[in-house]
N, C-alpha and C positions, 0 to 999 in steps of 0.2 A: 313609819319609817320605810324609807325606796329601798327595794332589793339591794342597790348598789349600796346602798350607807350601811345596811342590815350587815351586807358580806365585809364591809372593810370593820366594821366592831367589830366581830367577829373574828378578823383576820388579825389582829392589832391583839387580841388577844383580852379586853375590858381591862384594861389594867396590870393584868399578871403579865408575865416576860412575855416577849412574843415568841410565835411557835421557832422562826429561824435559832433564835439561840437557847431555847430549851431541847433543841436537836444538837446544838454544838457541845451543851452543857451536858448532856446524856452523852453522846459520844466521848466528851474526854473523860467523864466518869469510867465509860462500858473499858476504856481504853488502858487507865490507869487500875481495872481491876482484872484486866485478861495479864497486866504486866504483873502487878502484885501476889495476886491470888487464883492461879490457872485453873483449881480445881475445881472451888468455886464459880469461878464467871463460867467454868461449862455447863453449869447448872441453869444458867439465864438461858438456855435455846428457847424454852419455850416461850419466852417473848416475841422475837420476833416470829417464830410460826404462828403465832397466834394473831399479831398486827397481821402479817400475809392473810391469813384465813379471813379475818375481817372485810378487807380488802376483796378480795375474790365474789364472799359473800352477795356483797352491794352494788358491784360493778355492772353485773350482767341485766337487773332489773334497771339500771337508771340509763344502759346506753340503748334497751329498748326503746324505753319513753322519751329519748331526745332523737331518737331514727327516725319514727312515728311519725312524730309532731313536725320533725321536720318536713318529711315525703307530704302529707295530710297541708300543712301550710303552704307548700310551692302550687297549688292549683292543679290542673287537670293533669291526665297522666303524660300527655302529648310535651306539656309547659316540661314535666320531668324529667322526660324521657330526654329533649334536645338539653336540654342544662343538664343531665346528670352525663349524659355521654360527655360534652367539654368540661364537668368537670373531672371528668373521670380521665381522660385524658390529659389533663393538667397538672392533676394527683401524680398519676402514676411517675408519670416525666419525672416531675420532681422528686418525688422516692426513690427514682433507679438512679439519678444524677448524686444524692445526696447519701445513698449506700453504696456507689462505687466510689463517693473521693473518698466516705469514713475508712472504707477497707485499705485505699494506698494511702489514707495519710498513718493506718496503724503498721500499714508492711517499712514505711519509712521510719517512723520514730522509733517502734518496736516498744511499746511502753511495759509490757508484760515480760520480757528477758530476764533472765538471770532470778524468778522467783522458786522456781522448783516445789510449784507446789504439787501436793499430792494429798485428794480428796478421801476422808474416811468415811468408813461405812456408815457414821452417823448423819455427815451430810448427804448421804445418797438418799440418807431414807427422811431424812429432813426433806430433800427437793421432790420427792418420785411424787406426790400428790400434784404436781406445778407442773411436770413435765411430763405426767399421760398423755395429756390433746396432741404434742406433734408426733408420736408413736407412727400414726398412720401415714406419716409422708417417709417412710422407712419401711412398713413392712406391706404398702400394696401400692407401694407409687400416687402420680397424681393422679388414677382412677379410685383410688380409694379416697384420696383427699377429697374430688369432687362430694364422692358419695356419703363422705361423712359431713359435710356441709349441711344435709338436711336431718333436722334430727330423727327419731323415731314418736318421738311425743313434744309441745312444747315444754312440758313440763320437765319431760327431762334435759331438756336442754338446758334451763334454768340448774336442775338439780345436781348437772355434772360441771355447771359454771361451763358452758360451751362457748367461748366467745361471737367465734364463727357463726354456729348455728344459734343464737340469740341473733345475732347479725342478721342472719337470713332468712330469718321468723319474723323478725322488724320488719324488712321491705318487704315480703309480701305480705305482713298486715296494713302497713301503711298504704300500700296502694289499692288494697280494697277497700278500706277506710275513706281514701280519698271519693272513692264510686261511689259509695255508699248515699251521702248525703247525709238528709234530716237524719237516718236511721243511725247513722253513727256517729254523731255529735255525744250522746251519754256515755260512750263510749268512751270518747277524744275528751269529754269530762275527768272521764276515771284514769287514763291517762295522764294528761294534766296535773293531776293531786298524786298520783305514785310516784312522776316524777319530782315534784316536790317533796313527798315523802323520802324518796333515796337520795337527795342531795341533800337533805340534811341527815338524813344516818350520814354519807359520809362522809361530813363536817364533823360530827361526832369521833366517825373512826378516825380523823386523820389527826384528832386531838390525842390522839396514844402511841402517834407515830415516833417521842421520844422514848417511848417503851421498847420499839423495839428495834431502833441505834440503838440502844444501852446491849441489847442482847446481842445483837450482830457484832458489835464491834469489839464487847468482852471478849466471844469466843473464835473470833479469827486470833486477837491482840492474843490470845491466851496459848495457842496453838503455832504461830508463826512470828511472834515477837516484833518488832519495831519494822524489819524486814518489809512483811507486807503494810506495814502501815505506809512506809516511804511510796512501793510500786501504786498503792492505792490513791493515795494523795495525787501522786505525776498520774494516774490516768481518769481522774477528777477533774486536774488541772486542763490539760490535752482535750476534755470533752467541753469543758466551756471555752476554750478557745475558739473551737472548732463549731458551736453552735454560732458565737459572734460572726466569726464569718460568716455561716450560711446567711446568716439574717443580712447583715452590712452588704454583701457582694450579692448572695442570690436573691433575696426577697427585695431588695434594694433596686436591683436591676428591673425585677417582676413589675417594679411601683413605676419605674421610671419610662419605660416600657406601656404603661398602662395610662402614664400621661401623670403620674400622680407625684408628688415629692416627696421622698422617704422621711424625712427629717420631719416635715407636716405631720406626716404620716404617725410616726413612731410617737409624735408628742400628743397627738390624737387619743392614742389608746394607752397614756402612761399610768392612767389607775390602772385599768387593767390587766397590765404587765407588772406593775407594784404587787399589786394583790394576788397573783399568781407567780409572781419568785418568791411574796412570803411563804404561800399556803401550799406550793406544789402542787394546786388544783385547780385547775384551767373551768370546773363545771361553772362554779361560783358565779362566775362573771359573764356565763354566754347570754343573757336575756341581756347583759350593758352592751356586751361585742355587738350584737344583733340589732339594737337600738340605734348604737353610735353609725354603725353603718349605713341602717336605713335614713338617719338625720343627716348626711354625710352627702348623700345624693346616690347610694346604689342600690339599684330597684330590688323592691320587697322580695318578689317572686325568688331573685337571685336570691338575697341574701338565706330566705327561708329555706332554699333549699341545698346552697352551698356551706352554708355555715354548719348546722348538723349532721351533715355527712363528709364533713374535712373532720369532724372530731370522731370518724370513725375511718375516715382513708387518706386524710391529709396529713399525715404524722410523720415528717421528713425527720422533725427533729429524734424521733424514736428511731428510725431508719438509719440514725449517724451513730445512732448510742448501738444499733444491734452490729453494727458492722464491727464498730471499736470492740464492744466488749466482745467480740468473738473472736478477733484475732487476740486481742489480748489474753482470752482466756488458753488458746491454744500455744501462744509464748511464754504462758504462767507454768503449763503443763507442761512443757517440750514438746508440744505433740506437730506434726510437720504437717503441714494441708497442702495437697497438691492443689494442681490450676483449677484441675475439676472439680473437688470439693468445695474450691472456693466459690465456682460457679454454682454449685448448688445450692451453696447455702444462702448466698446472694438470691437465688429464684424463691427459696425457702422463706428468705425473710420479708420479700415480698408479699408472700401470700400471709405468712402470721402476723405479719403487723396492722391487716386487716381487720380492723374492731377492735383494737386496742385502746382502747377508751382514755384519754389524757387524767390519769390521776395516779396518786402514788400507789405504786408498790404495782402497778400493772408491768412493768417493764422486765420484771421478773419472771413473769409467766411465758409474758410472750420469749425473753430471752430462751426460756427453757425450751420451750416446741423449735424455736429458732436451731437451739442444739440439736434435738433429735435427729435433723438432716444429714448431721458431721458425728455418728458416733463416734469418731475418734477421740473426741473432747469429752471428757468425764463429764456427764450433767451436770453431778454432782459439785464442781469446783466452782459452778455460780455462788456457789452460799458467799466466797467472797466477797462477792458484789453486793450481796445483803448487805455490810456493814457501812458502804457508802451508800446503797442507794437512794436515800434522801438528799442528800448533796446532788448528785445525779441528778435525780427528781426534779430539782430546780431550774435547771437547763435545758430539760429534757420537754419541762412543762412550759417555761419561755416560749421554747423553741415552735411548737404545736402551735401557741395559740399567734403568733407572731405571724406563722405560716396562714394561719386559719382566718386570722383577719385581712389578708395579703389577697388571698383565694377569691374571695366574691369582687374586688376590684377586678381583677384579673378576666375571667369572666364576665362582671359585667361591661367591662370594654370590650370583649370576645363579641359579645350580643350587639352592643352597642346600646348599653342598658344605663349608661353613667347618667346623673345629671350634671354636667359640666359645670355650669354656674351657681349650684350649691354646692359644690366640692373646694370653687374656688372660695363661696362667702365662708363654708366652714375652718377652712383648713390655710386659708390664708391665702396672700396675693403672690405667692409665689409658686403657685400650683401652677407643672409646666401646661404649656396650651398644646403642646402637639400628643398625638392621639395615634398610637403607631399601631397597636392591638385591632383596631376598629372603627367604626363613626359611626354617629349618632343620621 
């Protein structure tokens, strides 16, 4: 069985419910028991700290081995150095475009008003394990942030779940790797099989991600009654709005721009996008993203080396979710963010969305270092967003991979890397001819 048919069983669930409505079905259980029996559903916390923990666990070893594999596939250091700098340039553009409209389209709507909420000491200590890493862009500025970037051991990097410095342990082994040659091929072996090892742990862990909706949702429902369930729902709503857009207006324009037809485009990659709104996990499918692109007509070198390193810096759609929920959370709270604060957290959430690896329950963490910027906002008032974040998840992880497929065309028009005339035999006769990004 082909990886792709392995993930969609998989994702379809063999028969039992699918994952999508055994999350709806925990939730309106977790929901009807924070209403019923408050005392109770405060008992389910440790459900979801414990999916989180999972979560965290598995994250850090599988976005080394897809950094890696990436940098070690794109060719020499010269091949990466020009394509990471345009992609890198590309990324960025579109994260600072896609976190400045999330932030005025929350200062507009205001989806967080009128909740009043106010975080207990339980959630504080619930979140303080998730929101250590952004500590440092608070109490030594961005010379400590640099300096905490490289860990002290790799081992602890792994062991304190560092995202960042996991991040920056990848590229510089990856690019000695690359030198290396013969000598590090058993290497790039062992590689190879951890990261298949960790994408199926977390296939595993995402299959107990109705465990803990039940727990999230109990103990907000339990705590703030129907109230929050209403503000929660409109800022779930507000966030897939807002991912359609991006995709429809900006990724759409990227394509069109690039000579490509979105519509072509979008119906290109619809397993893909199926399979990652069921399963909220974008890893599953990047060996199909990666294939379909290079059978598509855009050059290997690109694809290898923009594709694995858009799922650690091309995360526009995490970029739209860190701006909403932060104002949302600071309108939940009452809490007033001036011009400045808002500018810093914007520069803040720049930098932590940095290695955020496209799968569930990461958007938590990074939200949390995201806060450390603004202590004005309780850290602690995210547990909120626990109780949606699966819902979340699904937009969140559209959003990424939608991006992430968008990226290597982009670029390879930038290079002038397309194959024109397989892009037209794949994708059909209506693929535009004009070529505004570049020529071949």
């Amino acid at each position: 069985m082909s990886e792709a048919s392995d993930t969609g069983a998989w994702a379809s669930g063999g028969g039992r419910p699918g994952m999508f409505l055994q999350v709806v079905v925990a939730g309106a259980l977790g929901c009807a028991l924070g209403l019923a029996a408050p005392g109770l559903a405060a008992e389910t916390r440790w459900t979801t700290d414990l999916f989180l923990r999972l979560i965290v666990m598995a994250v850090g070893p599988l976005l080394f081995c897809i950094v890696v594999t990436g940098i070690v596939g794109a060719g020499s250091l010269r091949t990466v150095g020009r394509l990471g700098a345009k992609a890198l340039i590309y990324f960025e553009a579109m994260t600072t475009a896609a976190l400045c409209a999330a932030v005025g389209v929350a200062m507009l709507v205001r989806p967080g008003a009128g909740l009043a909420y106010v975080p207990s000491g339980d959630d504080a200590r619930m979140i303080e394990s998730y929101a250590r890493h952004g500590h440092m862009l608070n109490e030594g500025g961005i010379t400590a942030f640099l300096l905490s970037l490289v860990p002290r051991s790799p081992v602890d990097a792994f062991a304190q779940g560092n995202i960042l410095q996991i991040l920056f342990f990848a590229i510089l082994s990856g690019c000695c790797l690359s030198q290396m040659g013969a000598a590090g091929a058993p290497i790039m072996r062992l590689v190879d099989a951890l990261s298949a090892l960790f994408s199926r742990i977390m296939r595993i862990v995402i299959m107990l991600a109705p465990l803990g909706v039940f727990g999230a949702m109990a103990t907000t429902t339990a705590r703030y009654g129907m109230n929050a369930i209403a503000h929660l729902a409109g800022f779930v709503v507000l966030y897939f709005v807002a991912i359609a857009l991006f995709i429809v207006v900006g990724l759409g324009t990227c394509l069109k721009l690039s000579g490509v037809s979105p519509v072509r485009f979008l119906n290109h990659f619809r397993e893909e996008l199926a399979i990652t709104f069921t399963t909220t996990a974008s890893d599953a499918v990047l060996p199909s993203v990666m294939a379909k692109l290079e059978g598509m007509g855009v050059d290997r070198q690109v694809v290898g080396l923009v594709v694995p390193a858009g799922y650690s810096f091309n995360l526009d759609a995490l970029s739209i979710y860190l701006g909403l929920a932060v104002m949302f959370l600071a309108q939940a709270t009452g809490t007033h963010l001036t011009a400045w604060q808002i500018a810093v957290m914007l520069g803040t959430a720049l930098l932590t969305s940095k290695g955020a690896h496209g799968v569930p329950g990461m958007g938590i963490v990074v939200l949390a270092a995201t806060l450390a910027a603004t202590p004005a906002i309780p850290a602690a008032s995210l547990v909120m967003l626990l109780a949606v974040d699966w819902f979340i998840g699904i937009a969140r992880a559209v959003g990424n991979l939608a991006g992430n497929c968008v990226a290597p065309v982009v670029i390879g028009a930038w290079e002038g890397r397309l194959d024109r005339r397989r892009i037209a035999a794949v994708l059909g006769k209506d693929v535009l001819k004009e070529e505004v990004l570049g020529g071949e």
